[in-house]
TINU-609135 format. One record per residue: y, x, z of N, C-alpha, C in turn; residue in one letter. Coordinates in pm, whole numbers, plus 50000, padded with zeros to 5 digits. Last residue first. Example, Ala and Ser with C-alpha at 12.3 -4.5 7.8 and 13.67 -1.06 7.14 Angstrom:
BEGIN
49775, 51285, 50708, 49894, 51367, 50714, 50003, 51290, 50787, s
49431, 51319, 50780, 49550, 51230, 50780, 49670, 51320, 50780, a
//
This chain:
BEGIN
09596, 79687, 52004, 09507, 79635, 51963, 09439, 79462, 52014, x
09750, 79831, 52161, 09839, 79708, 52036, 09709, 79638, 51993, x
09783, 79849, 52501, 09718, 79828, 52393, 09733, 79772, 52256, x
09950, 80002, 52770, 09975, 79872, 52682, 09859, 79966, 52575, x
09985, 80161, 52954, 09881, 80123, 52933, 09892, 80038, 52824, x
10315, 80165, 53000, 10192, 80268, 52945, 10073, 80250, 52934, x
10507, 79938, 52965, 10373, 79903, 52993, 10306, 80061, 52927, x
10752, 79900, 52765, 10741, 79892, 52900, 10627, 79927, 52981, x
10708, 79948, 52500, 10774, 80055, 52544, 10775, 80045, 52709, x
10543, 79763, 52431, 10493, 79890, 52403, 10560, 79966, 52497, x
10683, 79548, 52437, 10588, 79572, 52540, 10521, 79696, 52580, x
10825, 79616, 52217, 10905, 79596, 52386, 10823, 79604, 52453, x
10631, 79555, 52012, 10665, 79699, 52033, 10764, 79750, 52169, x
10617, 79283, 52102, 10489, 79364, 52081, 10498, 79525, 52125, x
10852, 79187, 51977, 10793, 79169, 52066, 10714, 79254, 52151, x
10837, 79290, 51693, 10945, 79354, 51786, 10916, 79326, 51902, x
10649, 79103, 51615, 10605, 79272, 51617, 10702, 79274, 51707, x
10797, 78842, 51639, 10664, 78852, 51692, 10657, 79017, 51738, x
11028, 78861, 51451, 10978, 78873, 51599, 10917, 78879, 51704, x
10836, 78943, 51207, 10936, 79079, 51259, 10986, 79048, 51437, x
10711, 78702, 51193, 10618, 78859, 51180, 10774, 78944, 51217, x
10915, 78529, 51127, 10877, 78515, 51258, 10768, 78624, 51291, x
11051, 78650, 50894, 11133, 78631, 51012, 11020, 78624, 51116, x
10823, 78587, 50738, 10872, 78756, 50739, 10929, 78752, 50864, x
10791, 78314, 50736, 10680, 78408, 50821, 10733, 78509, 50782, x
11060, 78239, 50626, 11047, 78236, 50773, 10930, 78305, 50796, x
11042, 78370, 50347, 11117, 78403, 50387, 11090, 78375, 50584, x
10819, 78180, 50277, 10771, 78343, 50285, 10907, 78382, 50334, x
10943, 77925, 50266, 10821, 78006, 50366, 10810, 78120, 50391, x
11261, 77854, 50311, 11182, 77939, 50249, 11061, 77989, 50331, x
11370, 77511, 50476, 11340, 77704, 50474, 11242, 77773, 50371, x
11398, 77241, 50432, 11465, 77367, 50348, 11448, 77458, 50399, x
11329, 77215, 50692, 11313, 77137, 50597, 11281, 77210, 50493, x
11316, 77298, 51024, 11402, 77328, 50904, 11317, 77299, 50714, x
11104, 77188, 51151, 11197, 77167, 51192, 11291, 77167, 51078, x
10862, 77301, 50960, 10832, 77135, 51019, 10983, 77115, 51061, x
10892, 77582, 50999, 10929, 77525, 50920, 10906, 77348, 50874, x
10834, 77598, 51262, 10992, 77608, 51190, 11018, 77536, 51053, x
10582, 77594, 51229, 10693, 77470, 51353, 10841, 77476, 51270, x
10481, 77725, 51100, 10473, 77579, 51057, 10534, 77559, 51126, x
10542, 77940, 51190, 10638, 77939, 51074, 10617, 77751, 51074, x
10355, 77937, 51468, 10573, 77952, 51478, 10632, 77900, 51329, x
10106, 77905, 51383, 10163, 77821, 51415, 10316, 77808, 51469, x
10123, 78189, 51247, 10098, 78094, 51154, 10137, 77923, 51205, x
10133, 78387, 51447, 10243, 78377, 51375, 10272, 78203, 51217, x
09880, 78322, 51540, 10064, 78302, 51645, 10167, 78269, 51511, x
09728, 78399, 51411, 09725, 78271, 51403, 09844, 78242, 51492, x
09812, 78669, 51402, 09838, 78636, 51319, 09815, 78483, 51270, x
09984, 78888, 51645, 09871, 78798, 51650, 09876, 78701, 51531, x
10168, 79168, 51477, 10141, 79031, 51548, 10016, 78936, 51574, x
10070, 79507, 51559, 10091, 79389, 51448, 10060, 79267, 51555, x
10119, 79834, 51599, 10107, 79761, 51632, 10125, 79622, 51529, x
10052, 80135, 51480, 09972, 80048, 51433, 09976, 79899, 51488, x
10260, 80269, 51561, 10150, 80251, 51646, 10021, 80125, 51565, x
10377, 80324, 51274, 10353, 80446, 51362, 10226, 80398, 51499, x
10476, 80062, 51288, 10384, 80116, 51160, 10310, 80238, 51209, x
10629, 80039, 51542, 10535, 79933, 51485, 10428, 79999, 51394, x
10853, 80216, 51434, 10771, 80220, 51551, 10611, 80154, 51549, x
10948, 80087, 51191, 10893, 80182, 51216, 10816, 80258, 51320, x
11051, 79859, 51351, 10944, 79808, 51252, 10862, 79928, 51207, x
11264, 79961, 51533, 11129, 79878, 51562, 11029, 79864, 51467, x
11401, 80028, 51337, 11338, 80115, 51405, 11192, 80074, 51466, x
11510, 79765, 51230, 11405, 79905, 51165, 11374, 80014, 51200, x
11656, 79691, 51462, 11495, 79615, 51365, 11407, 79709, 51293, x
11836, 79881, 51489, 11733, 79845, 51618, 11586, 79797, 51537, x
11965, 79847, 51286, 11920, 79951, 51291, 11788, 79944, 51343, x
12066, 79562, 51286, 11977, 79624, 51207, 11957, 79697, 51236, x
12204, 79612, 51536, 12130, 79542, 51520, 12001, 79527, 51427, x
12425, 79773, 51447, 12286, 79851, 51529, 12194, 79753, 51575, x
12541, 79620, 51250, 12506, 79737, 51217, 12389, 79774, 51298, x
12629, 79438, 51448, 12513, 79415, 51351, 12465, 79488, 51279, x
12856, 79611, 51598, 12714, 79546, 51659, 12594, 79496, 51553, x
13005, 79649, 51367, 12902, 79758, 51443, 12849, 79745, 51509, x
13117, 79378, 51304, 13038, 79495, 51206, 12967, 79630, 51295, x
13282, 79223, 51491, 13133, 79217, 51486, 13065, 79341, 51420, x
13523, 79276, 51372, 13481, 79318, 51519, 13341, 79275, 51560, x
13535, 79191, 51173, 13508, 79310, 51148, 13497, 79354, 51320, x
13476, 78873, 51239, 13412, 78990, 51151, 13372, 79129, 51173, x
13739, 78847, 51319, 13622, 78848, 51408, 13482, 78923, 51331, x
13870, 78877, 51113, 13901, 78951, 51185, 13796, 79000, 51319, x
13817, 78685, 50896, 13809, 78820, 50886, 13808, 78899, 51010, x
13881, 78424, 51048, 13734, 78483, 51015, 13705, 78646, 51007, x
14165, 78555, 51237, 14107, 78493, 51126, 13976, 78542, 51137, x
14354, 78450, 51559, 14301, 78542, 51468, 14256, 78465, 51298, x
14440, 78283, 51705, 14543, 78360, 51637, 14523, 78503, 51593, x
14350, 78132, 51911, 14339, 78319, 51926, 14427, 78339, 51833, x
14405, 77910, 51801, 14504, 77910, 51920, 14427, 78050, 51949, x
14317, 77899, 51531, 14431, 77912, 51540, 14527, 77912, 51700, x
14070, 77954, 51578, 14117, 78082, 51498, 14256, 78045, 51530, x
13985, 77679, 51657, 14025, 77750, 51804, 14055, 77929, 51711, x
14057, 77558, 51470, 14143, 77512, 51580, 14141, 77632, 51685, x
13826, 77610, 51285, 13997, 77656, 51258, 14066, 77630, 51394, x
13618, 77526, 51454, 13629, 77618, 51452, 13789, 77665, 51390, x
13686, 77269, 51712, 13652, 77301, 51580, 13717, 77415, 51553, x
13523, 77218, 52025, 13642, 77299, 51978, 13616, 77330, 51765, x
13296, 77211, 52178, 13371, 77096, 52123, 13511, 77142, 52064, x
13113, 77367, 52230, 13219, 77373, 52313, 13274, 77257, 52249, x
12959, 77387, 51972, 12909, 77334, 52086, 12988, 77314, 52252, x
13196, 77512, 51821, 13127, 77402, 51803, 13091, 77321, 51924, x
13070, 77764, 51901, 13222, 77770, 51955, 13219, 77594, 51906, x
12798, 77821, 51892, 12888, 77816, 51968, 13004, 77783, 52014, x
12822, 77791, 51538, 12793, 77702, 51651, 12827, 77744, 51770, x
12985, 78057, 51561, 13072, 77904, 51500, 13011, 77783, 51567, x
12826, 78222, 51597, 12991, 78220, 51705, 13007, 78076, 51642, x
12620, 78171, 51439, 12596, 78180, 51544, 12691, 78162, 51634, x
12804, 78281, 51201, 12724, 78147, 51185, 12657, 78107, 51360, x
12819, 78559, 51235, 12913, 78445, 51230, 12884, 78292, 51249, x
12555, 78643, 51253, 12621, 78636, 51370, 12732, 78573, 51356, x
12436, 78598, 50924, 12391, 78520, 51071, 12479, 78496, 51205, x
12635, 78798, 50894, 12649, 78622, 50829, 12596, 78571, 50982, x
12522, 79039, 50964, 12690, 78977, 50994, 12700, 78802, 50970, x
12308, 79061, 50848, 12318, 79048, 50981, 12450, 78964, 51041, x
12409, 79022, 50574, 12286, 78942, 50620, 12326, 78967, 50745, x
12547, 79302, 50606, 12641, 79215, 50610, 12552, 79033, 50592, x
12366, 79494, 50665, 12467, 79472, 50765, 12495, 79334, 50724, x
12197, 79497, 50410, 12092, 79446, 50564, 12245, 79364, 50673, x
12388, 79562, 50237, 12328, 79434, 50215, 12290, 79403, 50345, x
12458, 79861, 50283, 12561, 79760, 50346, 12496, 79579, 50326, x
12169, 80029, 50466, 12226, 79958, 50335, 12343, 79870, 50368, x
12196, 80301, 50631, 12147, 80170, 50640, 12297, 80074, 50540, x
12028, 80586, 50632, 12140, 80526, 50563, 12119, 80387, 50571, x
11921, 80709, 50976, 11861, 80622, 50864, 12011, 80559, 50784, x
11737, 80822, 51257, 11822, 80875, 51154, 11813, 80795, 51045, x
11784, 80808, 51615, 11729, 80753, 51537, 11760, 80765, 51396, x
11931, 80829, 51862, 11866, 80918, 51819, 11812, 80862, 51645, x
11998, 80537, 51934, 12137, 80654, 51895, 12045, 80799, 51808, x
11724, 80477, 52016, 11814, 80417, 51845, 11930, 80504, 51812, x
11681, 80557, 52188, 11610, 80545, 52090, 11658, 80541, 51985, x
11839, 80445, 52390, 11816, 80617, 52377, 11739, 80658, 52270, x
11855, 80161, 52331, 12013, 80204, 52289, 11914, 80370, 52281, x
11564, 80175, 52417, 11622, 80075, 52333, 11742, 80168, 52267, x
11584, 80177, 52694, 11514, 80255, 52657, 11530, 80278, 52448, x
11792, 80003, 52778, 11838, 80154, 52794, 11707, 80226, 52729, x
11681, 79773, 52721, 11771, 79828, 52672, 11802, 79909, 52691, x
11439, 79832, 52927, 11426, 79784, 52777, 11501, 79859, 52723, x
11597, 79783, 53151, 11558, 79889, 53141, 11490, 79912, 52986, x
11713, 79570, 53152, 11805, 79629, 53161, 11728, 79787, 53135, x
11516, 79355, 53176, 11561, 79393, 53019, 11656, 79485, 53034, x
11386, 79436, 53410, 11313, 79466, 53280, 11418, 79476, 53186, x
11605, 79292, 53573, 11602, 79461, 53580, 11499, 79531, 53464, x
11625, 79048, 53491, 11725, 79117, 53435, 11681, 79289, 53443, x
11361, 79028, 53597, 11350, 79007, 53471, 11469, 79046, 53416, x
11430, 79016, 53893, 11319, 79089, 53832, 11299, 79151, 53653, x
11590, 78838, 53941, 11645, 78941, 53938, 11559, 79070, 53876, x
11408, 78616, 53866, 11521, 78617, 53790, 11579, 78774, 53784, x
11263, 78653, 54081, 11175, 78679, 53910, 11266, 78664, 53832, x
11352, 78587, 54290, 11300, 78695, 54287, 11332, 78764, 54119, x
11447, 78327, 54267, 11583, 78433, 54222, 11517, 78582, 54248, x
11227, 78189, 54316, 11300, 78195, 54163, 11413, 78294, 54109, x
11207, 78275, 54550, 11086, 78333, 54445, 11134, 78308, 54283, x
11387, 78141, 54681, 11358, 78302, 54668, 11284, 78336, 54562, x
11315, 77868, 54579, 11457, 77894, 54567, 11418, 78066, 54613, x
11085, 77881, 54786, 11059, 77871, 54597, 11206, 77879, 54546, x
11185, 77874, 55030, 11072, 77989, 54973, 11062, 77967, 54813, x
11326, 77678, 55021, 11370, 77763, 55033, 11280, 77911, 55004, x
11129, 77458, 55003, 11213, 77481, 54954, 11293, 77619, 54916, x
10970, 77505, 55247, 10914, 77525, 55098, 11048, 77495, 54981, x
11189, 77455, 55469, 11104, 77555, 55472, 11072, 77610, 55310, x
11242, 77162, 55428, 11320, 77266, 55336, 11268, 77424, 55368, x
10931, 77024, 55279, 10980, 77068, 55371, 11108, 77150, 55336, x
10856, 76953, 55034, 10773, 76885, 55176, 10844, 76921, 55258, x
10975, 76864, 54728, 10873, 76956, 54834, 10935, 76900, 54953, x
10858, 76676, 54432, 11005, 76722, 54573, 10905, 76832, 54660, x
10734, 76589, 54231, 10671, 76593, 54359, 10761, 76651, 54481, x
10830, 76626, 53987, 10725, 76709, 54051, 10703, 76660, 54184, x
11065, 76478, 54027, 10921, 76427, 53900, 10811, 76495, 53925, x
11246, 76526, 54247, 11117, 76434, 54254, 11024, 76398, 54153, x
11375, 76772, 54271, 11276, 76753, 54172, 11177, 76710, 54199, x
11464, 76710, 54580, 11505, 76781, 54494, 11354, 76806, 54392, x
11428, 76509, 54795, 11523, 76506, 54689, 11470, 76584, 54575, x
11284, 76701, 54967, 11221, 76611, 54931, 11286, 76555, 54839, x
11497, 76839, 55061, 11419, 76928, 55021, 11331, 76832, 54941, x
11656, 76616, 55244, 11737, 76673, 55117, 11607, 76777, 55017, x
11435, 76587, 55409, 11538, 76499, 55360, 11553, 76528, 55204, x
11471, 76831, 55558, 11360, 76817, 55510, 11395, 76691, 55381, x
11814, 76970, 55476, 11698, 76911, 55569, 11578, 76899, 55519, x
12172, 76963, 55465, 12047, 77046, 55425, 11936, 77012, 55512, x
12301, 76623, 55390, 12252, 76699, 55527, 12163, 76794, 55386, x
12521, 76662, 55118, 12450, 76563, 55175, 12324, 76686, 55293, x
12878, 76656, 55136, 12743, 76737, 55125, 12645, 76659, 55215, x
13154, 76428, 55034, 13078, 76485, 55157, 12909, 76521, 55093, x
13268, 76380, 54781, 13307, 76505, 54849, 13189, 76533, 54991, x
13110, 76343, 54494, 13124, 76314, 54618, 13169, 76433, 54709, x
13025, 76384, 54270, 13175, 76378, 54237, 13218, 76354, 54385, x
12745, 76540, 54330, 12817, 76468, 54243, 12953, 76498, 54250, x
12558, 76587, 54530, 12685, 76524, 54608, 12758, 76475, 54490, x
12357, 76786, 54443, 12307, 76638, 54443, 12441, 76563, 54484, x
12575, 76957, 54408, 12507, 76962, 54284, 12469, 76769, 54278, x
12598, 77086, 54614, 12685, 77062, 54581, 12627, 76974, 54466, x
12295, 77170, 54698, 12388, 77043, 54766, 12484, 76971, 54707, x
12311, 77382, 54533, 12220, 77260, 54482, 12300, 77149, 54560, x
12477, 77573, 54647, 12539, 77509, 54481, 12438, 77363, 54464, x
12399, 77612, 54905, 12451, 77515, 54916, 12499, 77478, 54760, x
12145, 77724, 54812, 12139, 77647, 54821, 12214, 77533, 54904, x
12257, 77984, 54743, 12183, 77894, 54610, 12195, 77759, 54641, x
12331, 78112, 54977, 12462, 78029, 54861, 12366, 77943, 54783, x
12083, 78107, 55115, 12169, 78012, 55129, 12281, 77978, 55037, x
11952, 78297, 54927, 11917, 78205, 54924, 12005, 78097, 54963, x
12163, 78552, 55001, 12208, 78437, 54843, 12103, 78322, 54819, x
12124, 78547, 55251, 12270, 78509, 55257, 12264, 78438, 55106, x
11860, 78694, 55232, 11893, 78563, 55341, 12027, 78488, 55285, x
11836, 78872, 54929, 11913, 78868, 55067, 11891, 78706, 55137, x
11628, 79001, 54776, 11652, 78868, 54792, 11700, 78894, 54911, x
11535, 79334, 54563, 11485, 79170, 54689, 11607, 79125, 54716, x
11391, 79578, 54384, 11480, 79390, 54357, 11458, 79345, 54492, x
11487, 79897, 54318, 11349, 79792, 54417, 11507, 79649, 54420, x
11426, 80059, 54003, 11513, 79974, 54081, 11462, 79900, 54190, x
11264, 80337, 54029, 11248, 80196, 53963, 11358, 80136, 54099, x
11358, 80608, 53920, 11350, 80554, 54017, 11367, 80459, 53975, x
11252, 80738, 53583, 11349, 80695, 53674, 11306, 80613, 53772, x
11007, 80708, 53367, 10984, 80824, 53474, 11108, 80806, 53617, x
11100, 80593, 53169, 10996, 80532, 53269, 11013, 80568, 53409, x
11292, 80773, 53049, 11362, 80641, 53146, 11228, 80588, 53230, x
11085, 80958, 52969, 11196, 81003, 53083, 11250, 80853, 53132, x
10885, 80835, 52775, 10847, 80866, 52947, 11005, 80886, 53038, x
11075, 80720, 52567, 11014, 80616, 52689, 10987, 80677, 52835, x
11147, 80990, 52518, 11202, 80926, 52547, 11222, 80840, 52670, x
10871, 81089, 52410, 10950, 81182, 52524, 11039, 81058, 52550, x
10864, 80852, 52246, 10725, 80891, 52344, 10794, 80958, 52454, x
11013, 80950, 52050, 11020, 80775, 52116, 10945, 80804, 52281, x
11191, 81163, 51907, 11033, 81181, 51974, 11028, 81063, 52089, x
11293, 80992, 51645, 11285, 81070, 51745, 11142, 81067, 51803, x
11235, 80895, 51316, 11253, 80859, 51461, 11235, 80983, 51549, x
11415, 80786, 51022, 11340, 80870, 51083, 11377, 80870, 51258, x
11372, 80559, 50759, 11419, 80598, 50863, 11301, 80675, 50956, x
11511, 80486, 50447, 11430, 80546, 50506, 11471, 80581, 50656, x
11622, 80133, 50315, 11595, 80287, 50383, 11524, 80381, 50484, x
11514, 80012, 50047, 11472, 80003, 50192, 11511, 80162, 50268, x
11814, 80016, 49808, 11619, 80020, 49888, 11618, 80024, 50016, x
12000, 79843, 49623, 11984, 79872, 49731, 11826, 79925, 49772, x
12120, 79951, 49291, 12057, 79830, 49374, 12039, 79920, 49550, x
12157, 79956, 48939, 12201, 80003, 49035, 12192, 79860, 49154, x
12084, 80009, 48618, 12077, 79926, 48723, 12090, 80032, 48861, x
12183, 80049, 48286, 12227, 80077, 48405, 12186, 79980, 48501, x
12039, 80089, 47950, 12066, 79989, 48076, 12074, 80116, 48194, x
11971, 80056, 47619, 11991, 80150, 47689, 12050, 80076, 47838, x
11732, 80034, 47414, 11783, 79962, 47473, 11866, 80023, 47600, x
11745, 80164, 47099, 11645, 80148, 47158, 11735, 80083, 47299, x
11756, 79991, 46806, 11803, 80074, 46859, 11718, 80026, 46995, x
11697, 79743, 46660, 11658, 79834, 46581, 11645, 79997, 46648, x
12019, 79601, 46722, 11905, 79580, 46685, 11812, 79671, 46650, x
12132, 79735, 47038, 12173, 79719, 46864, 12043, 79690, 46831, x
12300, 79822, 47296, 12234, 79721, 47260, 12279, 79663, 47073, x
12337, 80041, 47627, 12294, 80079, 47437, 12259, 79925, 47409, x
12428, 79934, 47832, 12487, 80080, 47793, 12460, 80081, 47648, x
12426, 79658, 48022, 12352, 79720, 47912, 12448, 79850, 47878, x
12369, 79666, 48429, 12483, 79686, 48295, 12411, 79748, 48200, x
12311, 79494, 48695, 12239, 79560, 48568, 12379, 79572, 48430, x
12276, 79517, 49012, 12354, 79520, 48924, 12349, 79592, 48801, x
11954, 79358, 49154, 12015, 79446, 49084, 12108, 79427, 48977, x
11949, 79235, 49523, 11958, 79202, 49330, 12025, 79308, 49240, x
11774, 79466, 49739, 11859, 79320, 49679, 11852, 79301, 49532, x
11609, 79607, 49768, 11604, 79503, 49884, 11689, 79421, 49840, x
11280, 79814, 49623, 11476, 79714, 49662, 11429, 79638, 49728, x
11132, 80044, 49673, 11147, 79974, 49743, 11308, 79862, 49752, x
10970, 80260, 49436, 11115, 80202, 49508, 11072, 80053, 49601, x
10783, 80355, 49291, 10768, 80395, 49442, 10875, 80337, 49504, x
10811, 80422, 49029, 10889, 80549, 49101, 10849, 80482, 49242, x
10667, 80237, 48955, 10644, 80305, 48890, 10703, 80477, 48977, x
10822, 80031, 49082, 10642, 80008, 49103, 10608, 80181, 49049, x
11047, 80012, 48914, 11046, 80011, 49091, 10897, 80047, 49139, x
10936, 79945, 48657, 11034, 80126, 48719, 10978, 80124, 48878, x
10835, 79692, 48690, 10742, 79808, 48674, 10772, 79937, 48683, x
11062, 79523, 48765, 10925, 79587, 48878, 10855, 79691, 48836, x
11219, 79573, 48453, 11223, 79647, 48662, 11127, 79646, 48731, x
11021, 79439, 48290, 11027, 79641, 48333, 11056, 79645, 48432, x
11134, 79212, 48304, 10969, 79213, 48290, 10932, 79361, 48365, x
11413, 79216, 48273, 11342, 79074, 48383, 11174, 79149, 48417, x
11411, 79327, 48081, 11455, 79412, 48186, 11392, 79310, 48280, x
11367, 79109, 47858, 11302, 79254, 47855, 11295, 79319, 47958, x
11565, 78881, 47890, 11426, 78889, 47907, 11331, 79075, 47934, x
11772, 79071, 47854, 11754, 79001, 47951, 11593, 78968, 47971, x
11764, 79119, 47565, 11761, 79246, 47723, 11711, 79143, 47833, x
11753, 78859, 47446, 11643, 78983, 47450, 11632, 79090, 47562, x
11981, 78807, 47517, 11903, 78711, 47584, 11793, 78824, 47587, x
12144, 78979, 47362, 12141, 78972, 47491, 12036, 78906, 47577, x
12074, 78941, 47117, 12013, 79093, 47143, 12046, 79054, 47328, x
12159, 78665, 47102, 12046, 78704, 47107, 12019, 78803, 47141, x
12431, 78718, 47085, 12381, 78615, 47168, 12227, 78668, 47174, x
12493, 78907, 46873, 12468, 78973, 46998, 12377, 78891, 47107, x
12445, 78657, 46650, 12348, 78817, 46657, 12353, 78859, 46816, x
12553, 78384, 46711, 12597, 78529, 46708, 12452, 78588, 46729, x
12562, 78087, 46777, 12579, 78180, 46905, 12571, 78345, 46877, x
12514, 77984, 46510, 12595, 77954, 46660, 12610, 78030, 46737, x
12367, 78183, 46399, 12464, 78126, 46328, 12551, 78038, 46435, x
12151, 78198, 46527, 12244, 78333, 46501, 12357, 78254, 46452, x
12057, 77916, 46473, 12097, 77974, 46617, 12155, 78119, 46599, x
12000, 77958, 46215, 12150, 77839, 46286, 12137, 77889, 46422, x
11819, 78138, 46166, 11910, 78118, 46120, 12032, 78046, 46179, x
11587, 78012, 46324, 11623, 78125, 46368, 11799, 78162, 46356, x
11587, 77667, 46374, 11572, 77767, 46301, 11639, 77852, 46327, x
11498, 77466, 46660, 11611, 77507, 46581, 11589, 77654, 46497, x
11335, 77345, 46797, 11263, 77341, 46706, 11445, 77371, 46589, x
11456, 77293, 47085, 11281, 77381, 47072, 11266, 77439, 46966, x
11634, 77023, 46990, 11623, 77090, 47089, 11462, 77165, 47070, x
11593, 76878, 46669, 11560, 76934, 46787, 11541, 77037, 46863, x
11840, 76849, 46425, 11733, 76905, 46483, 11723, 76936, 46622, x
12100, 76748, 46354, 11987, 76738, 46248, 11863, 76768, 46346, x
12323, 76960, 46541, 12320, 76816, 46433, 12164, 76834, 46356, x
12214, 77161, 46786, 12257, 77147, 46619, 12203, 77003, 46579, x
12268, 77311, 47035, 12328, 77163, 46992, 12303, 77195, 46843, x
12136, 77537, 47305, 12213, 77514, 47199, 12186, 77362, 47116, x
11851, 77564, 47441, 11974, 77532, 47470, 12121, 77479, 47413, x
11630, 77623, 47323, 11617, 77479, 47433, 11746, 77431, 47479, x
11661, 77820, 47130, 11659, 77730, 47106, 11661, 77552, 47177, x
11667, 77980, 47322, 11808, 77948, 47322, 11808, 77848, 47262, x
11395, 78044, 47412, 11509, 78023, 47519, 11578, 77976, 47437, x
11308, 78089, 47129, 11223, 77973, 47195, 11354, 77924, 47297, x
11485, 78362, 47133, 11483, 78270, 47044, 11445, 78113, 47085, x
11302, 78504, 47294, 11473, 78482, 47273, 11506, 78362, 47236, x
11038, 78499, 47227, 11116, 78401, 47296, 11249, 78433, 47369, x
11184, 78647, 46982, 11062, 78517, 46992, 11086, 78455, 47082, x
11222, 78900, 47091, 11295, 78831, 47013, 11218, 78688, 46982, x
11061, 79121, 47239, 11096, 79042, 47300, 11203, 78909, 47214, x
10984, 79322, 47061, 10903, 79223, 47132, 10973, 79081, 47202, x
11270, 79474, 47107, 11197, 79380, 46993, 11083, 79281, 46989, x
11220, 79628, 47288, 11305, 79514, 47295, 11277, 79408, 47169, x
11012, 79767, 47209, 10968, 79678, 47326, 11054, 79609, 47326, x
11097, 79899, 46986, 11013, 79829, 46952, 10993, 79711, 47092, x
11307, 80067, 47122, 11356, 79975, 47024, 11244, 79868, 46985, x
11210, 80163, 47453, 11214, 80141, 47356, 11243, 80017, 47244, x
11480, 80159, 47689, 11318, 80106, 47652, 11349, 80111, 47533, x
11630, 80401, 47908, 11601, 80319, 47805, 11475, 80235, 47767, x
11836, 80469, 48222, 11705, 80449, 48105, 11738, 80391, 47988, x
11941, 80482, 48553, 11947, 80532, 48390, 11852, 80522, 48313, x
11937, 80381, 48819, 11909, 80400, 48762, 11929, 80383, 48617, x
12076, 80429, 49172, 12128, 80419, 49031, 11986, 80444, 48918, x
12109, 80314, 49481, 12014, 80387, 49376, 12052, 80326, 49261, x
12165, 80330, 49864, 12154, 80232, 49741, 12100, 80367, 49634, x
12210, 80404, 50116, 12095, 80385, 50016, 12075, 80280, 49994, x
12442, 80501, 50176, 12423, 80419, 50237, 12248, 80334, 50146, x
12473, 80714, 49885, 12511, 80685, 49951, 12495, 80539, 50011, x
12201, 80729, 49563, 12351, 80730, 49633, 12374, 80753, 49762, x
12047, 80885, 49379, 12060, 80859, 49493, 12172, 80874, 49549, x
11933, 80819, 49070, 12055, 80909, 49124, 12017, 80836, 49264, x
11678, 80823, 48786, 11734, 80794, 48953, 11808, 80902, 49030, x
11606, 80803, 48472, 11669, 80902, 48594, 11765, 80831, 48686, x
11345, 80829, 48227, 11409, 80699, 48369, 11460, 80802, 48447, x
11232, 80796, 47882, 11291, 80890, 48032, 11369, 80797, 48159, x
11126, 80530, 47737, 11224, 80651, 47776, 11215, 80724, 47893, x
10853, 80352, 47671, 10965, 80364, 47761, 11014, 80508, 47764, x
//
């Protein structure tokens, strides 16, 4: 193998320049050959078992020096990528530069890597939002009662008259459990639900602010492949949605009187820091040594993948190991005592 020179682009991606030697492409002419022979038509003879001769003779000398790269570069890229330490993340756009029999093989690949990302001081961070006056949550008298005239409203149907608030009515309400006994106990578990409700917005509100101070800080060329994977998903996500409204999706582009495109690009910088967020997280993660519970993660892929038919395994346990960790590393950031271990 030749000399190998890696350019480093922009939004990290990576150019690479090389050659392989004339003898290694040459190796590779046999099953050039075997390949094309499975493919090509000659009167008289079987498919496998077509002489060298009539297959140059159909499909050309180059036909072959091509199949040859092809095979040849199929075998080397991992071993450049393995060899320099790269990390791709997509399919490489491969252009031959040199291809003559006898000559040594000259190729352009150019591809995406994992980019590198660098983190702030997370630690100073977490402590200063920790360190803020914790929001104190409680429960006014006045929004237990709205709650619980929406339930009234709720058991009344299409009926205009509200049925008595009472012991009565408290005993109604989620008779598969057992209704409760009193509207006394009613009304104490209607608080305690809008306790842990208001409780749980004020966690993720503080998450996310710990979250967004992290990530604005956070330094990394992030590949246009990761964005526009992110972007799919989130289109695909508005469409069911907008679906599940009962509205088909051209119908309702055409009463906004927008286009796909358009919603798109008004998505692109939320999925931008969507990815970001992931690989920060995942760097965080590597830094605390945190990792998923790994029989967790083994009974989420079989569910999923018991649900979704067609999923790629190793593709869903990557997915359900990155929500699992990200998990893990939220806990990290809430909980100073937290343990990854």
């Amino acid at each position: 193998m030749a000399d190998i020179q890696i350019r480093i682009l922009p939004r990290s991606e990576i150019e690479i320049n090389g050659e392989l030697a004339a003898d290694i492409l040459e190796s590779f002419r046999s099953r050039a050959l075997k390949n094309l022979s499975e493919t090509v038509n000659v009167d008289g003879f079987r498919k496998g078992h077509i002489p060298e001769n009539l297959i140059a003779g159909k499909i050309g000398e180059t036909g072959i020096l091509e199949e040859m790269a092809e095979l040849a570069l199929a075998e080397h890229y991992p071993k450049i990528l393995s060899e320099h330490a790269l990390d791709a993340i997509s399919r490489p756009e491969i252009t031959l530069t040199k291809l003559a029999r006898g000559n040594p093989l000259g190729f352009n690949i150019r591809t995406a890597i994992f980019p590198k990302i660098t983190l702030p001081d997370y630690e100073k961070i977490m402590e200063r939002v920790r360190s803020k006056k914790e929001e104190i949550v409680t429960i006014e008298d006045a929004e237990v009662e709205e709650a619980l005239g929406e339930l009234q409203k709720l058991r009344a149907g299409e009926g205009k008259e509200l049925p008595a608030l009472d012991d009565d009515f408290a005993k109604s309400v989620s008779p598969r459990d057992g209704g409760f006994k009193t509207l006394d106990e009613l009304r104490a578990k209607v608080r305690e639900s809008m306790l842990e409700e208001k409780q749980a917005r004020a966690k993720s509100k503080k998450r996310a602010e710990i979250l967004d101070a992290i990530v604005e800080k956070t330094g990394g060329d992030i590949p246009d492949i990761l964005i526009e994977g992110e972007l799919r998903m989130m289109l695909s996500q508005f469409k069911q949605d907008i679906a599940a409204m009962g509205v088909p999706f051209e119908e309702y582009l055409k009463r906004a009187k927008r286009s796909e495109e358009d919603i798109a690009k008004d998505m692109r910088s939320d999925a931008e820091k969507r990815v970001k967020i992931n690989l920060m997280l995942k760097k965080i993660a590597e830094e605390e040594k945190i990792s998923p519970d790994a029989a967790a993660v083994e009974r989420e892929t079989a569910r999923l993948l018991e649900h979704y038919k067609n999923a790629d395994p190793a593709r869903t346990r990557s997915y359900v190991e990155m929500i699992f960790t990200n998990k893990k590393v939220l806990e990290f950031f809430e909980d100073t005592r937290y343990n990854p271990s």
